[in-house]
Each structure stands twice: as structure tokens, then as C-alpha cells.
PDB file of N, CA, C and O in Angstrom, chain B, residues numbered from 101:
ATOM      1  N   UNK B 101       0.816  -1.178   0.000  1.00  0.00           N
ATOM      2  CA  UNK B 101       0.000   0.000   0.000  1.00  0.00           C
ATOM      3  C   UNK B 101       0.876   1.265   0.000  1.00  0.00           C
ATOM      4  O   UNK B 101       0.363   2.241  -0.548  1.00  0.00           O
ATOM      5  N   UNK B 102       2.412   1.457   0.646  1.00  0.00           N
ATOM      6  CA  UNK B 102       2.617   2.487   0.668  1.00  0.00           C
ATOM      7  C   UNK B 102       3.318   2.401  -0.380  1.00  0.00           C
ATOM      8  O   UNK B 102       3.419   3.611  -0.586  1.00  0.00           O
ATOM      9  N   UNK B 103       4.000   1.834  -1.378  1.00  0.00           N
ATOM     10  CA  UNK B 103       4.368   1.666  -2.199  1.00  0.00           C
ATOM     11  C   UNK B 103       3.545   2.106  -3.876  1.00  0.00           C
ATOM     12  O   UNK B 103       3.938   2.674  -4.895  1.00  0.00           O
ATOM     13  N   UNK B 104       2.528   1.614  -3.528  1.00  0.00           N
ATOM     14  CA  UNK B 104       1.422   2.205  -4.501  1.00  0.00           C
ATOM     15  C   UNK B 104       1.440   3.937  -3.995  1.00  0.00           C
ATOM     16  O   UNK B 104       1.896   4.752  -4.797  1.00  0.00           O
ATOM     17  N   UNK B 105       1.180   4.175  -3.316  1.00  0.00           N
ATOM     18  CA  UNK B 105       1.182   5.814  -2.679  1.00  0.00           C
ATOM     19  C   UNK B 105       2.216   6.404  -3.161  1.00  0.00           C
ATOM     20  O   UNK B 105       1.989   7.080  -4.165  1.00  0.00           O
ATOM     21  N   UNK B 106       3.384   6.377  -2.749  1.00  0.00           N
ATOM     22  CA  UNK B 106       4.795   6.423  -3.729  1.00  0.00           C
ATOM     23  C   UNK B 106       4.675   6.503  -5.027  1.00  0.00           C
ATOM     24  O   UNK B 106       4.930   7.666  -5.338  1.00  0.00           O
ATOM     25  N   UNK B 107       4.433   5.911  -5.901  1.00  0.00           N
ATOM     26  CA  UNK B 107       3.889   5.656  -6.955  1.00  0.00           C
ATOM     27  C   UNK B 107       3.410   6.795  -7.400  1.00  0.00           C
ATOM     28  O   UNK B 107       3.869   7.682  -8.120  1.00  0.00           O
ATOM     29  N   UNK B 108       2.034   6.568  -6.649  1.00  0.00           N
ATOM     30  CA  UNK B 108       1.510   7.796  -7.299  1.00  0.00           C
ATOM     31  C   UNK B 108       2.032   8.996  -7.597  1.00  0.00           C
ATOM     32  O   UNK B 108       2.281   9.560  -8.662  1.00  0.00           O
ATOM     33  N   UNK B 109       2.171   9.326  -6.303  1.00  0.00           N
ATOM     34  CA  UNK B 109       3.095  10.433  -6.025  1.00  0.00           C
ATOM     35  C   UNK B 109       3.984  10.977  -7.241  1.00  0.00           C
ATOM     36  O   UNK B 109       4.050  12.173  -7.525  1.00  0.00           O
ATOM     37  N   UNK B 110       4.569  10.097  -7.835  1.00  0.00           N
ATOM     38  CA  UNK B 110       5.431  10.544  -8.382  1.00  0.00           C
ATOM     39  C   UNK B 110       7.219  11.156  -7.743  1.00  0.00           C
ATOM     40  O   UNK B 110       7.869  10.661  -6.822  1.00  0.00           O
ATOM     41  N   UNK B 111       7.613  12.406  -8.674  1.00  0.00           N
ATOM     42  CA  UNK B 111       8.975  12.625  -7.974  1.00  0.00           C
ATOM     43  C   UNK B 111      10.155  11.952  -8.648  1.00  0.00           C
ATOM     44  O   UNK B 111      10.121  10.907  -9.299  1.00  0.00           O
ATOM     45  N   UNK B 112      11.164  12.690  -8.398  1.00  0.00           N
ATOM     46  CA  UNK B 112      12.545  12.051  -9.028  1.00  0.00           C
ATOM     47  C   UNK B 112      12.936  11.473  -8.126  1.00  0.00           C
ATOM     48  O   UNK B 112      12.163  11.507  -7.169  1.00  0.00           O
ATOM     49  N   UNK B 113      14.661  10.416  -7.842  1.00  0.00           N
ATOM     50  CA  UNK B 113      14.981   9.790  -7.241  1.00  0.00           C
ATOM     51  C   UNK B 113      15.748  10.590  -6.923  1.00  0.00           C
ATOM     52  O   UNK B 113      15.986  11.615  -7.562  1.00  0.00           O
ATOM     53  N   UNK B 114      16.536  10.087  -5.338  1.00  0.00           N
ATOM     54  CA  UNK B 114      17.204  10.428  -4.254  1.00  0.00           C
ATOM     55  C   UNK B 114      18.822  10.728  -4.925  1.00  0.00           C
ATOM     56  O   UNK B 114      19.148  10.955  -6.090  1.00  0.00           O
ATOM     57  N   UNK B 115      19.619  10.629  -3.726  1.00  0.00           N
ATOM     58  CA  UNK B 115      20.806  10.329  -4.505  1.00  0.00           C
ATOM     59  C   UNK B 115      21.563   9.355  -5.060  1.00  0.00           C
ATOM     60  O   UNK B 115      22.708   9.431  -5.506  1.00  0.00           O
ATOM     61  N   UNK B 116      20.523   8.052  -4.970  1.00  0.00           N
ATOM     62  CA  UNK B 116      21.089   6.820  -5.800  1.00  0.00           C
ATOM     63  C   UNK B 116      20.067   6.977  -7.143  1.00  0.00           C
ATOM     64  O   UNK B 116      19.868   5.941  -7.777  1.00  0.00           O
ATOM     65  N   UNK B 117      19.297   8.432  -7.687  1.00  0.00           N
ATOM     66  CA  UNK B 117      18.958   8.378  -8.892  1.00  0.00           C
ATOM     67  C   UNK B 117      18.617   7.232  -9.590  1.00  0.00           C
ATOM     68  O   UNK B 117      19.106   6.827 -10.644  1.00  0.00           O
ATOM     69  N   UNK B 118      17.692   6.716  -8.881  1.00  0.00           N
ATOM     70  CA  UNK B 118      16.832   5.381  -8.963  1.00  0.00           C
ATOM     71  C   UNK B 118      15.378   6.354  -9.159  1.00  0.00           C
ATOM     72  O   UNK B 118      14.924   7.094  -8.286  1.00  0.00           O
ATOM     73  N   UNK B 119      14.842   6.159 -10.415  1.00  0.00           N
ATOM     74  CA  UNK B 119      13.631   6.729 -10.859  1.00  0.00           C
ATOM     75  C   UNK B 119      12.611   5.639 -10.068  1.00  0.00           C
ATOM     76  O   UNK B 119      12.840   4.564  -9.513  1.00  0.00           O
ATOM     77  N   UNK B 120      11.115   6.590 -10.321  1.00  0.00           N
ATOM     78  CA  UNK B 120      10.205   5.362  -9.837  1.00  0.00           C
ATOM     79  C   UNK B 120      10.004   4.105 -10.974  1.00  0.00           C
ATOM     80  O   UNK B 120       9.893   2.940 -10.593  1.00  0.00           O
ATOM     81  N   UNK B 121       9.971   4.468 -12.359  1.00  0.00           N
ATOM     82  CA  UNK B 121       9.915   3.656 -12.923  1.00  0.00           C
ATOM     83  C   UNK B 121      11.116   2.397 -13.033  1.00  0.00           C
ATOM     84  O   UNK B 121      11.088   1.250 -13.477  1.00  0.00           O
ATOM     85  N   UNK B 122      12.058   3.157 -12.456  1.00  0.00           N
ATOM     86  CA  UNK B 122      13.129   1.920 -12.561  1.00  0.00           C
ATOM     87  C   UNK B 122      13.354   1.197 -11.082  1.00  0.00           C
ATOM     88  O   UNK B 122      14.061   0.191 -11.028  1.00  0.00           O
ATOM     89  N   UNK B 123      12.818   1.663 -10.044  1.00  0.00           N
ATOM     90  CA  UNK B 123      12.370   1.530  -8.809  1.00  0.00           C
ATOM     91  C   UNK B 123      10.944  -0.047  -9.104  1.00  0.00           C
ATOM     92  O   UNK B 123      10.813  -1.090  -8.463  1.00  0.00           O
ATOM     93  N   UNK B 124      10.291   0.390 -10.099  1.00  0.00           N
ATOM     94  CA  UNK B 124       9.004  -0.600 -10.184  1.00  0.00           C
ATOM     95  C   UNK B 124       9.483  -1.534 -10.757  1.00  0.00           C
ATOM     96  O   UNK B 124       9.036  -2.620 -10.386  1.00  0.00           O
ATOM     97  N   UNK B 125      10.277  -1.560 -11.578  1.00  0.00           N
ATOM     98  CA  UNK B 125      10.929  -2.481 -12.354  1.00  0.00           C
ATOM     99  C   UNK B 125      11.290  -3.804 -11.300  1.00  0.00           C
ATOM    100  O   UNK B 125      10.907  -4.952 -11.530  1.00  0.00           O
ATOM    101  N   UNK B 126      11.890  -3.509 -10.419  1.00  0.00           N
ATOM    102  CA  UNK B 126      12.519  -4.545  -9.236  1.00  0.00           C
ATOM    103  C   UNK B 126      11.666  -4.100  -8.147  1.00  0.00           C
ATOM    104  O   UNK B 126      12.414  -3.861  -7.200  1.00  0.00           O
ATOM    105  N   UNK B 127      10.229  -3.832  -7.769  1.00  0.00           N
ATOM    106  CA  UNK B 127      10.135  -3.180  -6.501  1.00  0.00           C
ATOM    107  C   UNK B 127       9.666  -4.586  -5.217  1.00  0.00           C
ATOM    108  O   UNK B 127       9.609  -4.595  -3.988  1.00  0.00           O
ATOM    109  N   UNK B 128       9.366  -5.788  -6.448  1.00  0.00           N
ATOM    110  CA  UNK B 128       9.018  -6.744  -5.565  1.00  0.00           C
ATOM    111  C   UNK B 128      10.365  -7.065  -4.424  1.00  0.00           C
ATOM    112  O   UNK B 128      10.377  -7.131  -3.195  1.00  0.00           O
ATOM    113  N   UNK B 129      11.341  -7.207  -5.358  1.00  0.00           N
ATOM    114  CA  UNK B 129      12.434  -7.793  -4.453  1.00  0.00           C
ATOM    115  C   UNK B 129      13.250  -6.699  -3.846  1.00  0.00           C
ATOM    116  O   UNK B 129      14.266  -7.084  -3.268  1.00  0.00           O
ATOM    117  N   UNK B 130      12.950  -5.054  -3.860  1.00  0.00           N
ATOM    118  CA  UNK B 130      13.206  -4.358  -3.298  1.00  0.00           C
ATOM    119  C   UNK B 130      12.492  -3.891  -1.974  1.00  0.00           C
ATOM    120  O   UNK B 130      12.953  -3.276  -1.012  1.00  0.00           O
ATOM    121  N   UNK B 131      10.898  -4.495  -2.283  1.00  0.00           N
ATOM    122  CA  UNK B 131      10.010  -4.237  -0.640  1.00  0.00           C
ATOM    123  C   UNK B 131      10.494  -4.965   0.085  1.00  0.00           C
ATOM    124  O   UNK B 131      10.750  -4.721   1.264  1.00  0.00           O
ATOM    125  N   UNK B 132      10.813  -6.544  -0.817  1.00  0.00           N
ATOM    126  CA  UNK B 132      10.798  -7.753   0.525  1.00  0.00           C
ATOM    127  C   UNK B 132      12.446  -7.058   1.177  1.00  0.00           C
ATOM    128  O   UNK B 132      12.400  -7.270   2.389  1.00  0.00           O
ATOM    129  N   UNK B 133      13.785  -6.357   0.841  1.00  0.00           N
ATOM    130  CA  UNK B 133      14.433  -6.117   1.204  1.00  0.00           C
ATOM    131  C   UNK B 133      14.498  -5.558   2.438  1.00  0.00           C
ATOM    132  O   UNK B 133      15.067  -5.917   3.469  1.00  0.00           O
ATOM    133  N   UNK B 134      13.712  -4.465   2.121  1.00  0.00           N
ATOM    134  CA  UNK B 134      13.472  -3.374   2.843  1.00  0.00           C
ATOM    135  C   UNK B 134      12.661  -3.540   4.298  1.00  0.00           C
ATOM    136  O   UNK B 134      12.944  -2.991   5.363  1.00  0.00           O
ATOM    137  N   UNK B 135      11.518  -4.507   4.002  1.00  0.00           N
ATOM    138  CA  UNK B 135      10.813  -5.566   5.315  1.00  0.00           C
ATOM    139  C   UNK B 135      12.052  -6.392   5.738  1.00  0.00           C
ATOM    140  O   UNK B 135      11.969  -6.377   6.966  1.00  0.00           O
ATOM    141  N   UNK B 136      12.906  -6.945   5.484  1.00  0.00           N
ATOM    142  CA  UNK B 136      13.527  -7.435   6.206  1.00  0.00           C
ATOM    143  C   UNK B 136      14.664  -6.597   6.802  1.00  0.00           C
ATOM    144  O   UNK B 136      15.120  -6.659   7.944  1.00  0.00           O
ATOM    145  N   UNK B 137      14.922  -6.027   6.077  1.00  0.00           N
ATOM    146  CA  UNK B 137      15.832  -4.985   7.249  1.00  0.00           C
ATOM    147  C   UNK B 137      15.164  -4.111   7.891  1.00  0.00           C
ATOM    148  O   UNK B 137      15.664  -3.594   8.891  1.00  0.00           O
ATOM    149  N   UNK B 138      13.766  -3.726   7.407  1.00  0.00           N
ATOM    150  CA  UNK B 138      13.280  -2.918   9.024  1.00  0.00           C
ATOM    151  C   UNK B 138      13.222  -3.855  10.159  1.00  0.00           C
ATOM    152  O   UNK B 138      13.520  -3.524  11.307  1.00  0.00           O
ATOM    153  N   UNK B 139      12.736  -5.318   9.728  1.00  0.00           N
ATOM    154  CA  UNK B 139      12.282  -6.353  10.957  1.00  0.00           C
ATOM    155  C   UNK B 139      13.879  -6.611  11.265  1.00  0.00           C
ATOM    156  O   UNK B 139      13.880  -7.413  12.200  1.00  0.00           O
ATOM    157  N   UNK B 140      15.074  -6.339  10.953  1.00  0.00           N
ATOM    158  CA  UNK B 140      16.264  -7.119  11.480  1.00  0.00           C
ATOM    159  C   UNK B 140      16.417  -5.934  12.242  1.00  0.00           C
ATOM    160  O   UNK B 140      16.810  -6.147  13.389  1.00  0.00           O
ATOM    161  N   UNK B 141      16.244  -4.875  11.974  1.00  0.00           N
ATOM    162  CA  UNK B 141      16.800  -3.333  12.428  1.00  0.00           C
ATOM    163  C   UNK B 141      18.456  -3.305  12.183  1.00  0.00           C
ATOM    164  O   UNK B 141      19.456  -3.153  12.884  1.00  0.00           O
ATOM    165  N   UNK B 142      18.151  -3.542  10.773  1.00  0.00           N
ATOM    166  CA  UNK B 142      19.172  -2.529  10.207  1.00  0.00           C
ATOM    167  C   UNK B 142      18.948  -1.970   9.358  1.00  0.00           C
ATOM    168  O   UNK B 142      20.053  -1.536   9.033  1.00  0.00           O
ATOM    169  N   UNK B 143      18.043  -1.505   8.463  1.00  0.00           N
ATOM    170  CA  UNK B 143      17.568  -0.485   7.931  1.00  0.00           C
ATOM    171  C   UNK B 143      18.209   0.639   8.159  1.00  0.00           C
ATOM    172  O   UNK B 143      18.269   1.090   9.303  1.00  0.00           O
ATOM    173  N   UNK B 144      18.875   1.360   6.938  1.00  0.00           N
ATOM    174  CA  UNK B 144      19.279   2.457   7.246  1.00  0.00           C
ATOM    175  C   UNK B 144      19.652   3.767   5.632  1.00  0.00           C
ATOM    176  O   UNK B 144      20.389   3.680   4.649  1.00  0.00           O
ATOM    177  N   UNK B 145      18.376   5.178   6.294  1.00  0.00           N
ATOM    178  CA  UNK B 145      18.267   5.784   5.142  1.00  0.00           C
ATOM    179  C   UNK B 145      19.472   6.016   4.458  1.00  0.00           C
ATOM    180  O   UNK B 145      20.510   5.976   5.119  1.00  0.00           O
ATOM    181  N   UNK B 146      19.542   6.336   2.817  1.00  0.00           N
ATOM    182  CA  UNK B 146      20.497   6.872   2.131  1.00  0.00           C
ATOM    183  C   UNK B 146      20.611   8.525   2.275  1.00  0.00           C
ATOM    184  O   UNK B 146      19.561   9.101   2.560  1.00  0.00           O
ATOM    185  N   UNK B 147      21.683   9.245   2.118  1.00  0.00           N
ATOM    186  CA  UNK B 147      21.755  10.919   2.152  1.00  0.00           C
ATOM    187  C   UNK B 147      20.339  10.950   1.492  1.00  0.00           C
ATOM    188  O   UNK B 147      19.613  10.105   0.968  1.00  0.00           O
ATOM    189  N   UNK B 148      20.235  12.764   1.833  1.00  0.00           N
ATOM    190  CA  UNK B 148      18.923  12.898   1.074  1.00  0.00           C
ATOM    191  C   UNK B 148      19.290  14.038  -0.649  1.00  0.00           C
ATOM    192  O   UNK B 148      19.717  15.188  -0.752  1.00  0.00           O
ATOM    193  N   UNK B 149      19.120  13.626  -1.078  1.00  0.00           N
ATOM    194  CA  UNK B 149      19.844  15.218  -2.489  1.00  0.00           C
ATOM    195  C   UNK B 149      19.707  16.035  -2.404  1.00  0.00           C
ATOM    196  O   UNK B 149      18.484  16.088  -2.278  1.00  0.00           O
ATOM    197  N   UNK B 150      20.078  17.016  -2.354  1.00  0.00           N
ATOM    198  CA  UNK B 150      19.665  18.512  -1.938  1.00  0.00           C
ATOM    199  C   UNK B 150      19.462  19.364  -3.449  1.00  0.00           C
ATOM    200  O   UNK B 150      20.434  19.521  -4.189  1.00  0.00           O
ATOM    201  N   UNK B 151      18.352  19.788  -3.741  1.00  0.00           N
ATOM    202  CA  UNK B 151      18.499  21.144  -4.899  1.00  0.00           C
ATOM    203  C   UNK B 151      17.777  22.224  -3.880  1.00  0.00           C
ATOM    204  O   UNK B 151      17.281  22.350  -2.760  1.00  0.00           O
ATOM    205  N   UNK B 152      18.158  23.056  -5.372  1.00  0.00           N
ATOM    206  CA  UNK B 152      17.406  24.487  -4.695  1.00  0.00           C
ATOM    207  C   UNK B 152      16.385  24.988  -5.635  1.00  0.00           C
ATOM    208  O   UNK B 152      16.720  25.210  -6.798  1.00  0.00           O
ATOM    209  N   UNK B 153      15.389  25.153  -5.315  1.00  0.00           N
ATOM    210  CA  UNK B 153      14.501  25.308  -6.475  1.00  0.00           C
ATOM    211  C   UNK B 153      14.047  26.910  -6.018  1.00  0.00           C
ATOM    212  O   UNK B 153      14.221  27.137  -4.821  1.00  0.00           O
ATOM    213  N   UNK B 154      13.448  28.116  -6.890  1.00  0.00           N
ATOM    214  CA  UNK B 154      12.901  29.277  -6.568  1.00  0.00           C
ATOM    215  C   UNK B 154      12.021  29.259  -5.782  1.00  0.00           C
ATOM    216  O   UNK B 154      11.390  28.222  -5.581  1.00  0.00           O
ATOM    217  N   UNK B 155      11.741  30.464  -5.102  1.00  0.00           N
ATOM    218  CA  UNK B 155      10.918  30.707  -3.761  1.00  0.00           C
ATOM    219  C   UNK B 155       9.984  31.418  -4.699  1.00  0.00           C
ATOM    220  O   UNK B 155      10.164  32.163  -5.663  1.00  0.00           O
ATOM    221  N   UNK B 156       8.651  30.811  -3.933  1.00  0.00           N
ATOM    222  CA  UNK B 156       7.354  31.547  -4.915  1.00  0.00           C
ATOM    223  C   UNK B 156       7.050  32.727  -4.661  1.00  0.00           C
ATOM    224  O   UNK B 156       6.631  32.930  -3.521  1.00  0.00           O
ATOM    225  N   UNK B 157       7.129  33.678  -5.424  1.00  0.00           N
ATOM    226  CA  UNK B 157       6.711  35.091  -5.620  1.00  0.00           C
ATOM    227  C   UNK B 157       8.330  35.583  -5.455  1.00  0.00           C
ATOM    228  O   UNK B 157       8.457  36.591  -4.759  1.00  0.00           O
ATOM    229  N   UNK B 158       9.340  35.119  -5.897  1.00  0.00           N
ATOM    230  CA  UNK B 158      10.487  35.733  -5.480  1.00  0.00           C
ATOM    231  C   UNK B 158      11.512  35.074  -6.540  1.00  0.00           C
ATOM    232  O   UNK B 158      12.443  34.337  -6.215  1.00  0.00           O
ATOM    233  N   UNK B 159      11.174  35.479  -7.934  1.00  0.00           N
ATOM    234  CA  UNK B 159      12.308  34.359  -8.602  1.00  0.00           C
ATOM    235  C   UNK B 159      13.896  34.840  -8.657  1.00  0.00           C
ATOM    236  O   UNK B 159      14.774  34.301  -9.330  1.00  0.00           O
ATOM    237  N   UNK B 160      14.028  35.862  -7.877  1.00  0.00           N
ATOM    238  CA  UNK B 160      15.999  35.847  -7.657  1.00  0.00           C
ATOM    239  C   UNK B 160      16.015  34.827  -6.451  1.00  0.00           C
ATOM    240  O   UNK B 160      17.074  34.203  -6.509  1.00  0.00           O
ATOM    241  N   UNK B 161      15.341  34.469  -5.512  1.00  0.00           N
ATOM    242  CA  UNK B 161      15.536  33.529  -4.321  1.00  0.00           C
ATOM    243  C   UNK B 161      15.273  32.172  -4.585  1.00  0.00           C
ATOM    244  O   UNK B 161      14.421  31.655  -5.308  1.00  0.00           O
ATOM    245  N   UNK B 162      16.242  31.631  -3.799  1.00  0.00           N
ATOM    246  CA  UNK B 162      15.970  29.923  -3.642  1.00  0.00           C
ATOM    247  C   UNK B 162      15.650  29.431  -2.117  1.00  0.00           C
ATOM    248  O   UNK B 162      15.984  29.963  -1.058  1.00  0.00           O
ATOM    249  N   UNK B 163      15.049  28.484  -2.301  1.00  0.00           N
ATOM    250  CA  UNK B 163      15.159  27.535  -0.926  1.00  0.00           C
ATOM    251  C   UNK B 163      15.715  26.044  -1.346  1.00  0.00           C
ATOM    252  O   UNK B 163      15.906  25.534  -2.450  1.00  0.00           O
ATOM    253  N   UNK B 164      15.873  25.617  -0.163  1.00  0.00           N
ATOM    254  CA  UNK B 164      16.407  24.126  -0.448  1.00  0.00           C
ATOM    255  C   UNK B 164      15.290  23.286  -0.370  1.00  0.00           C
ATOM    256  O   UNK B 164      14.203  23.660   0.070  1.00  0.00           O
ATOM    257  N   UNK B 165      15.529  22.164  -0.786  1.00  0.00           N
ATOM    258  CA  UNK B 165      14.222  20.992  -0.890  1.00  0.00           C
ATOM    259  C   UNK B 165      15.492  19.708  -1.047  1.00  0.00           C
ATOM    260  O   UNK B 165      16.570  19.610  -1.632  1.00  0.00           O
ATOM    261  N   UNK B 166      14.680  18.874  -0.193  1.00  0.00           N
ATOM    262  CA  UNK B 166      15.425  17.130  -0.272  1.00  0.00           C
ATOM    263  C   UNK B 166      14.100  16.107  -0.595  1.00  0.00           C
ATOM    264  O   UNK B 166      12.950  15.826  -0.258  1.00  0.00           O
ATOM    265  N   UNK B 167      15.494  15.703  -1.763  1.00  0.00           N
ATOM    266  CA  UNK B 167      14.695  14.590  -2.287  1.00  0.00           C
ATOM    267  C   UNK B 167      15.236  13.070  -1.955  1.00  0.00           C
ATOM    268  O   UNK B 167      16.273  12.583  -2.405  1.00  0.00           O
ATOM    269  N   UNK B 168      14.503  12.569  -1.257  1.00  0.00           N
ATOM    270  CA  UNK B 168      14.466  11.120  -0.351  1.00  0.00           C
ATOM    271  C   UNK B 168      14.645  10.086  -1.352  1.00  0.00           C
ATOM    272  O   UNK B 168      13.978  10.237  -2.375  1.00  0.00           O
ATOM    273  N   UNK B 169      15.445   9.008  -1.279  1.00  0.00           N
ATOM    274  CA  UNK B 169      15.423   7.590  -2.456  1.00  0.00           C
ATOM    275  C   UNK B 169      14.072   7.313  -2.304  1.00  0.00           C
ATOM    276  O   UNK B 169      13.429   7.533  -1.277  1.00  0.00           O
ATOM    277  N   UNK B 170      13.588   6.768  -3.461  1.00  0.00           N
ATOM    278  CA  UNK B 170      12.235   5.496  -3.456  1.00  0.00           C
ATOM    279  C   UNK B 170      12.026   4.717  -1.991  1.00  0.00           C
ATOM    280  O   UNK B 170      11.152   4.746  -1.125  1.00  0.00           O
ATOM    281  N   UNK B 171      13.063   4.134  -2.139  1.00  0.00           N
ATOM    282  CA  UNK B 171      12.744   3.126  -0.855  1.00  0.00           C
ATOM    283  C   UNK B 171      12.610   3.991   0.948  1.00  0.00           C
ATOM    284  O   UNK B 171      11.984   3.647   1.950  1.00  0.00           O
ATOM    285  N   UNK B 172      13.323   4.929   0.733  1.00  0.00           N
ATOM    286  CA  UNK B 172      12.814   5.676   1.874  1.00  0.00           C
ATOM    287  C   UNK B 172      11.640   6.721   2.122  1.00  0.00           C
ATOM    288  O   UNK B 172      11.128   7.466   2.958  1.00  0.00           O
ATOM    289  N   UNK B 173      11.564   6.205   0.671  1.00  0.00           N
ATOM    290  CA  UNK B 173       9.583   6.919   0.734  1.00  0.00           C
ATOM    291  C   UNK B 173       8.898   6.508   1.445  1.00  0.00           C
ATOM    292  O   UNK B 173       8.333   6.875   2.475  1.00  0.00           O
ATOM    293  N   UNK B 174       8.982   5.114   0.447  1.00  0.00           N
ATOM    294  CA  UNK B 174       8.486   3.703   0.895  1.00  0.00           C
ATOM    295  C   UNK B 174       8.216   3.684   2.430  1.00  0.00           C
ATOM    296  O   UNK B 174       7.133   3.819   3.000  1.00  0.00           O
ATOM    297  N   UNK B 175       9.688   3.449   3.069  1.00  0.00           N
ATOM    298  CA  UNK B 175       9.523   3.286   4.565  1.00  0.00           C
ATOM    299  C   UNK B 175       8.921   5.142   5.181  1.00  0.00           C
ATOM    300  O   UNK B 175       8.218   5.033   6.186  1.00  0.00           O
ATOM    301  N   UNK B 176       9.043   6.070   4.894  1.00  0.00           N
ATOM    302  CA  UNK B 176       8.507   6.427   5.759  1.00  0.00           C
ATOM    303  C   UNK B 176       6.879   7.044   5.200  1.00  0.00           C
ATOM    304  O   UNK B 176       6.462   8.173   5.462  1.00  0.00           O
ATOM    305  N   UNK B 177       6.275   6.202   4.547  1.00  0.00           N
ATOM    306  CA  UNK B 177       4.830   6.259   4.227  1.00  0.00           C
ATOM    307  C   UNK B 177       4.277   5.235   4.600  1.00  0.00           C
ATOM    308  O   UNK B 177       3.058   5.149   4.745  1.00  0.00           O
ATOM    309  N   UNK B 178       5.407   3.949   4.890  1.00  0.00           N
ATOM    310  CA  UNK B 178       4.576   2.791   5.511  1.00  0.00           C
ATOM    311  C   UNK B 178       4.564   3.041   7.231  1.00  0.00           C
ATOM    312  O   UNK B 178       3.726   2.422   7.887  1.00  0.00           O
ATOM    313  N   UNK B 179       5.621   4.064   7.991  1.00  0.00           N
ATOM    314  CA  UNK B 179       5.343   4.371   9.271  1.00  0.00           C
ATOM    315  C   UNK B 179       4.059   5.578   9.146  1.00  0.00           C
ATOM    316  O   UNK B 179       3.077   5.405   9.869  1.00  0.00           O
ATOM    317  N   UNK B 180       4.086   6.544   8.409  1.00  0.00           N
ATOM    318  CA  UNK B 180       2.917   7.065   8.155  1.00  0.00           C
ATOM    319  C   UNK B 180       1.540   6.213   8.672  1.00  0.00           C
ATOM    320  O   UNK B 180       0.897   6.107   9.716  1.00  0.00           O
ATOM    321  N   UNK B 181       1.492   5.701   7.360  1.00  0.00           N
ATOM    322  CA  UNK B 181       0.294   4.935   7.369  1.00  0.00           C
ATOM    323  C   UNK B 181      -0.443   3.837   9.246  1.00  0.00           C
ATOM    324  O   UNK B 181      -1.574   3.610   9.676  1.00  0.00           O
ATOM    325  N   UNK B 182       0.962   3.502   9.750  1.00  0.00           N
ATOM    326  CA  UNK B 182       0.931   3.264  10.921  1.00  0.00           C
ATOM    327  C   UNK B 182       0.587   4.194  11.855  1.00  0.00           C
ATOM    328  O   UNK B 182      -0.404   3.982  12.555  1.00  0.00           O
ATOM    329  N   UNK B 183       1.341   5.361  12.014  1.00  0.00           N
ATOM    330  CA  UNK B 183       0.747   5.792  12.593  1.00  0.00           C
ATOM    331  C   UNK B 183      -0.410   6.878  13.211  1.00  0.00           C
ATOM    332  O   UNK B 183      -0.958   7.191  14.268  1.00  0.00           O
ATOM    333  N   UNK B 184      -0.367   7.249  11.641  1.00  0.00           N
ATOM    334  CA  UNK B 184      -2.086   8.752  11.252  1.00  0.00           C
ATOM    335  C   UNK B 184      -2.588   8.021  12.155  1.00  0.00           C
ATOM    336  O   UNK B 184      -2.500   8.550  13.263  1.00  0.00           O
ATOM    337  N   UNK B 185      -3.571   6.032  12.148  1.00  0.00           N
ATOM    338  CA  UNK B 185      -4.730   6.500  12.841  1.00  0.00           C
ATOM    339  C   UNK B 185      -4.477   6.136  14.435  1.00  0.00           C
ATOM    340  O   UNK B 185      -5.359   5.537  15.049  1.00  0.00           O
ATOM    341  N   UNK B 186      -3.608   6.405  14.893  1.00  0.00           N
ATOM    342  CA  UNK B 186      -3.442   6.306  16.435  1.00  0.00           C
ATOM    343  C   UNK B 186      -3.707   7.519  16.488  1.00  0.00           C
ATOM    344  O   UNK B 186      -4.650   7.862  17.201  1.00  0.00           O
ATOM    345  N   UNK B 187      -3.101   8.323  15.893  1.00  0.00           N
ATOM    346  CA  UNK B 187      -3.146  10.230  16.297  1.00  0.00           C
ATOM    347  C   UNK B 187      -4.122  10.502  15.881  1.00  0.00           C
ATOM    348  O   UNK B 187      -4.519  11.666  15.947  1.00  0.00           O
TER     349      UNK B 187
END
């Protein structure tokens, strides 16, 4: 499920520039990865990429924005999804 969400979403890849489409390509044997290293606890995110894209209503200014790999979408839309409905 969070994987489909991802998906949707859209977005470029992180700094291992792993697109979503090339992300879907392998994503079966990339979820089961990813479940097993959250359940081993070693899971552990990649840097995040940094650009700077223009500030709205201000095109001499930038801000920064990070863009997260696929798979750490992944994991943190599947803790998402855990935990919206407690809160």
C-alpha cells in the first residue's frame, strides 16, 4: 500500500537516482528487502539530495528541498500509514 502511494506520487529519485519507474521495475524484491531490514533493524536511510529550487513570488531567491530515495519513501509512508490512525 505504501508503495502504490509512492507511486503515485510521483517525484525524481534520491541520490542513488533510482527513478520510480526503474524503482518498479525490481520493486518486488526491493520491498521484501526493505521488510527485512526494518524487521532485522538494520535499515538504514540513504543521504537525502539537496536542490534548490525558486521561492514563490520571489524568482531571484531559492530555498532548499530534499529529495528522499524510493525506498525511503516507501519506509517512511509505511510508518505514516501506521501511525495517522493512532493520532
Amino acid at each position: 500500500m505504501a508503495w502504490e502511494t509512492v507511486r503515485a506520487n510521483g517525484g525524481s529519485g534520491g541520490t542513488d537516482k533510482v527513478t520510480i519507474q526503474a524503482f518498479q521495475a525490481v520493486a518486488e524484491v526491493e520491498l521484501k528487502k526493505l521488510h527485512e531490514e526494518l524487521k532485522q533493524g538494520t535499515y538504514r536511510p540513504m543521504p537525502v539530495r539537496r536542490i534548490h529550487i525558486p521561492k514563490k513570488g520571489k524568482p531571484n531567491e531559492k530555498r532548499p528541498l530534499g529529495i528522499q530515495a524510493i525506498r525511503d519513501r516507501v519506509c517512511q509512508q509505511v510508518l505514516k500509514n501506521r501511525l495517522e490512525p493512532i493520532f
